[in-house]
N, C-alpha and C positions, 0 to 999 in steps of 0.2 A: 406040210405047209410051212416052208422052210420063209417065208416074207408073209407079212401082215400090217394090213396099211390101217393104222389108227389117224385119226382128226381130234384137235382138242374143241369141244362143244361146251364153250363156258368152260367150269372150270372141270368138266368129265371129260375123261375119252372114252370116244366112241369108236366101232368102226366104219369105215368107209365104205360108204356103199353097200349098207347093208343094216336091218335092224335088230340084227340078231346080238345077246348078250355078249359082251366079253369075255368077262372070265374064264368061260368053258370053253372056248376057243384057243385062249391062252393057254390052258388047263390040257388038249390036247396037244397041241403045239410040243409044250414041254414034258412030253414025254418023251421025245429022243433028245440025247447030250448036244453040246457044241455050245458054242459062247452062244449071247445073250446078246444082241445090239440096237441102241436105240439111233437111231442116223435124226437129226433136228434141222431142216432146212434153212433158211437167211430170210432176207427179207425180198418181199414183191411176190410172194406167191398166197393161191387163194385155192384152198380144197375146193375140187366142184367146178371153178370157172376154167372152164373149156379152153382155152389159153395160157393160164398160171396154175394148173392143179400140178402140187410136187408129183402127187403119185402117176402122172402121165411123160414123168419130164424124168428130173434126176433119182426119184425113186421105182422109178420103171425099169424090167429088164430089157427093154425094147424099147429106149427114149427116141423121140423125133431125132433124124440126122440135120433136120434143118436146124436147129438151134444150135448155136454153135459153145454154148456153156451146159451142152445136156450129153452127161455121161453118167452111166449105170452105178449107182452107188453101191447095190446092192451086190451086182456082182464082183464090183471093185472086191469088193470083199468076203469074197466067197460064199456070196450065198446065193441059190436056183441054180444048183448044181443039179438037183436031183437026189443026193448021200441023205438020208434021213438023219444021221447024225451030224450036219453040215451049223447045226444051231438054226439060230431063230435071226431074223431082222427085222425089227419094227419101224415103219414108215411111220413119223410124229408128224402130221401137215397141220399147221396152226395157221389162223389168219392174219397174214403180213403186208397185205396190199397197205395204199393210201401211204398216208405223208411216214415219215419217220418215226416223228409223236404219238401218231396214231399206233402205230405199229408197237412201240417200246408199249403202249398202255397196252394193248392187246395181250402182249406178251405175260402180264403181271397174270391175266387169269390161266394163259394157258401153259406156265410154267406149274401152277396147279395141277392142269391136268396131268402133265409131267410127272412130277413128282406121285401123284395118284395110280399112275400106270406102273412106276416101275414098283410100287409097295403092293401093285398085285400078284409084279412078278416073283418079286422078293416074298412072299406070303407064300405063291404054288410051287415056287425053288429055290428055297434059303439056302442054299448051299451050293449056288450059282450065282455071282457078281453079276451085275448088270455091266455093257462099256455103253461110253456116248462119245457118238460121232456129230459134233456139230460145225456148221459153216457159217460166218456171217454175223447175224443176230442171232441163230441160233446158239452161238455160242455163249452167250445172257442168257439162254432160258434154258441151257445146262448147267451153268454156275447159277440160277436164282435156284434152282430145285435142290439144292444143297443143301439148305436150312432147315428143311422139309424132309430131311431124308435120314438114317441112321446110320452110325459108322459100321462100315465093309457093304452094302448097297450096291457100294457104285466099283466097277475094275478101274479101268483105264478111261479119263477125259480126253480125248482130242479134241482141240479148237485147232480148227483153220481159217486162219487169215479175221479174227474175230473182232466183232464190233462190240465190245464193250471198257470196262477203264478199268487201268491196273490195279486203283487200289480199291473199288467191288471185288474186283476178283480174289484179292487178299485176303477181304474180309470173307468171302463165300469159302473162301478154302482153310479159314480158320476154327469151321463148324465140324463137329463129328466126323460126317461123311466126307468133307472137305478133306482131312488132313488124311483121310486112309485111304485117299485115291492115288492113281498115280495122274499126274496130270501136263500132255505133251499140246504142247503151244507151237502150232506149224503158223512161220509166218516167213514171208520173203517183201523183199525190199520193190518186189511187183504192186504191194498193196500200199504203199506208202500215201499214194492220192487219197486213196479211200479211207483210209487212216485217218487224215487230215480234216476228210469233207465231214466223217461222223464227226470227229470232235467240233467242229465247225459246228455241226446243225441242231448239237445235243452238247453244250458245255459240261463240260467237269464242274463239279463243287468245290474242285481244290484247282488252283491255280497252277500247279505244278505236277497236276495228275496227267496222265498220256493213253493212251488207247492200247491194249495187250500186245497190237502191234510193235509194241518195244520192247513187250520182254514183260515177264511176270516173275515176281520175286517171291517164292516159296517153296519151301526144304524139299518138297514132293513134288516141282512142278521142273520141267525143260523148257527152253528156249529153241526149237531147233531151225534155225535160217537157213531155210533152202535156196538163198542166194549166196551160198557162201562155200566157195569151193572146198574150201575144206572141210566142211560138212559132209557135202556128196562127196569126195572123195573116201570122207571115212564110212560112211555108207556104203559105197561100190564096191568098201574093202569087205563087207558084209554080206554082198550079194543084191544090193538095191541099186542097179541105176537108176538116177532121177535125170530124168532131160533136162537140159537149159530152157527157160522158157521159149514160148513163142509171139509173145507179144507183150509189148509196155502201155498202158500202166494196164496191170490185169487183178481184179478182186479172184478170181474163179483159180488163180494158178497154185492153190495148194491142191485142188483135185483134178482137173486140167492137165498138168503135166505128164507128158508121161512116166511111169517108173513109181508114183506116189501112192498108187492104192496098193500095187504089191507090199509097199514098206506098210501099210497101215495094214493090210490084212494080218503079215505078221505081229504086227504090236497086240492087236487083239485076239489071234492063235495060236501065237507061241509066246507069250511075254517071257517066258522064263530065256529066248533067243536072245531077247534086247531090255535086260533089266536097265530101270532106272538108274541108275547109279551107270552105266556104260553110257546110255542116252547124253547124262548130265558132264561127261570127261567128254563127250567127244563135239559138245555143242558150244559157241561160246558163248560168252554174259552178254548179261541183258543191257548191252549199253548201246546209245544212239546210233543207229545204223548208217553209213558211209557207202552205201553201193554204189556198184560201179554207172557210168554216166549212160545213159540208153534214151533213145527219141521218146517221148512221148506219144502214145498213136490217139488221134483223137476218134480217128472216126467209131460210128456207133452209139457215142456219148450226146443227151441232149440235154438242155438246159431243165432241171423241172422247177416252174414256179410254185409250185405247192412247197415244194422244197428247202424251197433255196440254193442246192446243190445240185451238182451234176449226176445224173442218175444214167445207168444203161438203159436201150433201148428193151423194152418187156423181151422180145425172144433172147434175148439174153441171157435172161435170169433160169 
């Protein structure tokens, strides 16, 4: 059972679709080797509702072709192969629907759960890291579970394209577990709208604070802008093509793209391929991005007054 779909229930996980204990499931699971992945979905989705459940969409190996931001995360990254030592992938589905507000206060319990699940996992195989693959809003309820968590816990953080503010994430990465992670910040100048609309709908405390879309500042952490030719070129010199995107303004084009789960499969199967310290030489600083001029595509996009902001249409998400 190389994929295993958990839901956070309050501040437990549980799993999906079933009422059988955890532990022992995990406990089986991890008896053959292979990394450890937790995948944390974004916001607008709702375990169970027949239209938004993650586990039918982006954590499916068979997502709907009608959705045009549903692509297989699991197996982006190597897993439902069949290899019994292929590791494990843990589907984390929390509930994200509803406004923004609603969603970030959601988040507070089920970064609990978070943080709960992988101290199980760390408990039945201390001597296997956990990685997290988060998108979105999930990328706050993989930096909230840091606090909560013990240093060497966690491998590799990936945030893509992430909805939270640079200096939380400072401070999250300034705890234990924080500072022994490696931590790659996928962000391209595709998400710069959404960038905007979150700071927009959810102020910073600080006036001068910005959304990770700009860059995160710490010793362990990359910046890597995959709008930035020189990035994919040093990339490609590695064996990752990333395609140019396919559409402006796009939240989904860190996984979306093509070329991008290959490079993320290797970040969390071979790190020793693409150590940090190579990451951090070949990406540039975290300063105000300058991309290049591209139309805006509006359609898809509707106004939501719950919001305030411009939200994608649900098959979207």
């Amino acid at each position: 059972m190389s994929i295993i779909r958990i839901n956070a229930d309050g501040p437990n996980p549980v799993l999906h679709g079933t009422s059988r204990a955890l532990s022992p499931v995990l406990h089986r699971a991890l008896d053959h080797t292979g990394p450890i992945t937790v995948m944390i979905h974004g916001y607008s989705f709702a375990p169970y509702d027949p239209r938004h459940c993650p586990h039918a969409h982006i954590f499916s190996l068979d997502p709907p072709t009608s959705a045009s931001t549903a692509t297989s995360w699991p197996l982006g990254l190597g897993y439902g192969s069949g290899d019994p030592d292929e590791g494990i992938a843990i589907a984390f589905g929390w509930m994200s629907r509803g406004t923004v507000w609603q969603a970030l206060q959601t988040s507070q319990t089920a970064t609990r759960a978070l943080a709960t699940l992988i101290g199980i996992l760390r408990t039945l195989a201390p001597d296997r890291p956990v990685h997290l693959v988060g998108h979105s809003m999930g990328t706050h309820l993989a930096l909230s579970a840091l606090p909560l968590l013990r240093q060497g816990d966690l491998g590799r953080i990936l945030l893509l394209n992430g909805a939270t503010y640079q200096q939380y994430a400072k401070r999250m990465l300034q705890t234990p577990a924080g500072r022994a992670s490696d931590v790659i910040n996928v962000i391209s100048a595709e998400n710069r709208l959404y960038d905007k609309l979150f700071e927009w709908a959810i102020p910073a405390l600080s006036r001068d604070d910005k959304s990770i879309g700009q860059g995160i500042d710490a010793h362990n952490a990359v910046n890597l802008r995959i709008d930035m030719p020189s990035v994919l070129d040093s990339l490609a010199q590695e064996g990752f093509q990333i395609h140019p995107s396919r559409r402006w303004p796009c939240h989904w084009s860190t996984y979306l793209r093509d070329g991008t789960f290959p490079f993320y499969r290797a970040l969390i199967r071979t790190p020793e391929r693409l150590p940090l310290q190579y990451l951090q030489a070949l990406s540039a600083p975290s300063a105000p991005r300058t991309p290049p001029k591209q139309p805006m595509n509006w359609r898809g996009m509707r106004l939501s007054t719950r919001l305030g902001v411009t939200t994608p249409h649900p098959e979207n998400h």
